[in-house]
N, C-alpha and C positions, 0 to 999 in steps of 0.2 A: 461568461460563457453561456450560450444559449441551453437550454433546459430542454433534453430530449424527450420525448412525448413515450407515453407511457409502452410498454408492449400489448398488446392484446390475450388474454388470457394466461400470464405470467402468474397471477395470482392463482392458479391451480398445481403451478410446480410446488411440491413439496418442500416445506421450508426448515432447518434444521434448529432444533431447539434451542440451542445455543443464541440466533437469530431472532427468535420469535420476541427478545425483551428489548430489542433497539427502538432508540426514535425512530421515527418515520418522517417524510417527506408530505408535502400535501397532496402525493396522488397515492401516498399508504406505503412507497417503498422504503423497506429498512434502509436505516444511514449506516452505515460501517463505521467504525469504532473510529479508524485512522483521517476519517473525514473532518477539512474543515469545516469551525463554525463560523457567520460573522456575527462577530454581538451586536444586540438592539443599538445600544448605546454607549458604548465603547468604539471607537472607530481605529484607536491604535491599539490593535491586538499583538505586534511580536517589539520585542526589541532584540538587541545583542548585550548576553551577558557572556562573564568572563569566570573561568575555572582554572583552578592549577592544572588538572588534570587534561582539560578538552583544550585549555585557552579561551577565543571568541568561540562562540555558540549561540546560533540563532535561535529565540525563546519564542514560543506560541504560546498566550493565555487564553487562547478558546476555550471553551468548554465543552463537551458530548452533551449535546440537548440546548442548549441553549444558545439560541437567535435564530439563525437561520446557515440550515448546511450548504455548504457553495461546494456543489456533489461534482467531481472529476478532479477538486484541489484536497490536496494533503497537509494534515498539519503537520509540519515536520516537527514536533518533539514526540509526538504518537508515532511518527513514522519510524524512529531510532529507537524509543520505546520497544515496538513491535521487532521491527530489526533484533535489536542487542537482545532481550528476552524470550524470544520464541512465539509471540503472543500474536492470533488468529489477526489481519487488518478487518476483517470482516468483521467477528462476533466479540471482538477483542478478549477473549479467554487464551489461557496458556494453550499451547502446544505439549502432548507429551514429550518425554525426551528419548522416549521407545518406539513414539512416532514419528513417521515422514511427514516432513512439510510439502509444500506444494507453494510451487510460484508458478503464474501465468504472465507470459507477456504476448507482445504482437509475434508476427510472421519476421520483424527487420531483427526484434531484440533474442529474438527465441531458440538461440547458436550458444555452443557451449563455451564460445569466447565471452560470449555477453552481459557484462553488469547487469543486477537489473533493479528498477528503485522500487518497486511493489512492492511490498512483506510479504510475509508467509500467508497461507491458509492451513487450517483444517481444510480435509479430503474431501469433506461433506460443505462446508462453508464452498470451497473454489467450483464446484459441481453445481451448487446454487448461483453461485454470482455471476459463472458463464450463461447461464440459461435466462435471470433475469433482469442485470445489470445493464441500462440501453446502453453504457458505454463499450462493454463488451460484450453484446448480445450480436453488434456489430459484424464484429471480427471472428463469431463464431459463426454466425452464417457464411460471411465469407471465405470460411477455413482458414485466419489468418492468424487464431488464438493457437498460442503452443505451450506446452506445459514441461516443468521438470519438477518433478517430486524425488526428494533427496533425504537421506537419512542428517544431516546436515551442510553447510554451507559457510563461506569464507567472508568474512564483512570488510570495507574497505567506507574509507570517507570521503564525502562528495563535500567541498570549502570553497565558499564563494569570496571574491577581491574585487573590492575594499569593502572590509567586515564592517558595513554600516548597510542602514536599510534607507538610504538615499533613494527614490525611486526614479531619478533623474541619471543616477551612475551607470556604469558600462560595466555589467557586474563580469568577472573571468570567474570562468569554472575548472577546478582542477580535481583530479581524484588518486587519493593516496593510500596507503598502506594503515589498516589500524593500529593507530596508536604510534605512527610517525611524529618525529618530532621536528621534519621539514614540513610537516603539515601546519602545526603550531604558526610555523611560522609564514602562511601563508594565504591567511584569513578567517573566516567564520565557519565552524559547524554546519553545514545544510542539514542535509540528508547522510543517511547510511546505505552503500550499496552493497547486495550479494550477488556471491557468486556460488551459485549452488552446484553440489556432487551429485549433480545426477545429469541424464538424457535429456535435451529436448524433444517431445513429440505433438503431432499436430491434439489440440483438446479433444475429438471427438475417437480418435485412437487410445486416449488417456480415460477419458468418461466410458468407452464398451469395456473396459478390461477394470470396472470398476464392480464391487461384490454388491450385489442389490440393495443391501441396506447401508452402503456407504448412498448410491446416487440417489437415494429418494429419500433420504433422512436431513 
């Protein structure tokens, strides 16, 4: 994936603490917690293990910090991590469980039908990463970022067929109920998706109706 060119004066958005102890990238931008890495010298980073409980399940040995981050790819065991636990994809710290999460997706995903494979934020974390992430810095210009912030939300599993990482296969995607046991039987672990209990609204609706030291912390 090509490497989006930095924003201009991005570095003056106020950054949340939480934020401030991430890797960074070589133009200074924090890496988020959920980001893949690819290692220097490891070049097969996932395979498929198998559990009583999950079945197949897609396994990523990346590590945060180490090699090099391939910024807009997720590692999916951080990603179900983040998912199942409450944990920020951004700063990777807990969520309280007194707090609302916050999920951003596009303008197509951002309907209260809509899965969506992003993790949660912190308030403060998702307020940052619209303003200075060039992947959705995009779609925030274009009014196209939508948000639902939710006091919690519904997880379901994204399992890819046939539960091998052949890169040559025709992978089928299917998304099931957590903790199906037609699931099991239907291939590999990916991703976790939610479905959050709240409103979608456009981001820049969501960020004015934010308390001043939520958007600038």
């Amino acid at each position: 994936m090509e490497e989006m060119r930095a924003r201009p004066g991005w570095k003056q958005v106020p950054m949340p603490p939480a934020v401030a102890g991430l890797p960074r990238d070589g133009r200074g931008y924090p890496v988020g917690w959920t980001t893949l890495w690819e290692p220097r010298d490891a070049p097969g980073r996932s395979s498929v293990i198998r559990s009583p409980e999950e079945g197949a399940v897609l396994w990523c040995y990346c590590a945060t910090g180490t090699g090099t981050p391939l910024l807009g790819q997720v590692c999916p065991r951080r990603q179900r991590t983040a998912m199942a636990r409450r944990r920020c994809q951004l700063c990777g710290t807990s969520i309280d469980r007194d707090a609302k999460v916050v999920f951003i997706a596009g303008e197509s995903e951002g309907t209260a039908a809509q899965l969506v494979r992003e993790p949660p934020l912190h308030a403060a974390c998702a307020a940052y990463a619209a303003r200075v992430c060039p992947y959705l810095v995009v779609g925030n210009r274009a009014g196209a970022l939508r948000v639902a912030e939710a006091a919690s939300y519904q997880l379901f599993e994204e399992r890819v067929r046939p539960d091998s990482l052949d890169p040559q296969a025709d992978m089928l995607r299917e998304v099931f109920p957590l903790g199906s046991r037609e699931a099991l039987r239907f291939g590999a672990l990916e991703n976790l998706l939610a479905a959050p209990a709240g409103t979608w609204v456009p981001f820049a609706t969501w960020f004015a109706s934010l308390p001043l030291s939520s958007s600038q912390s």
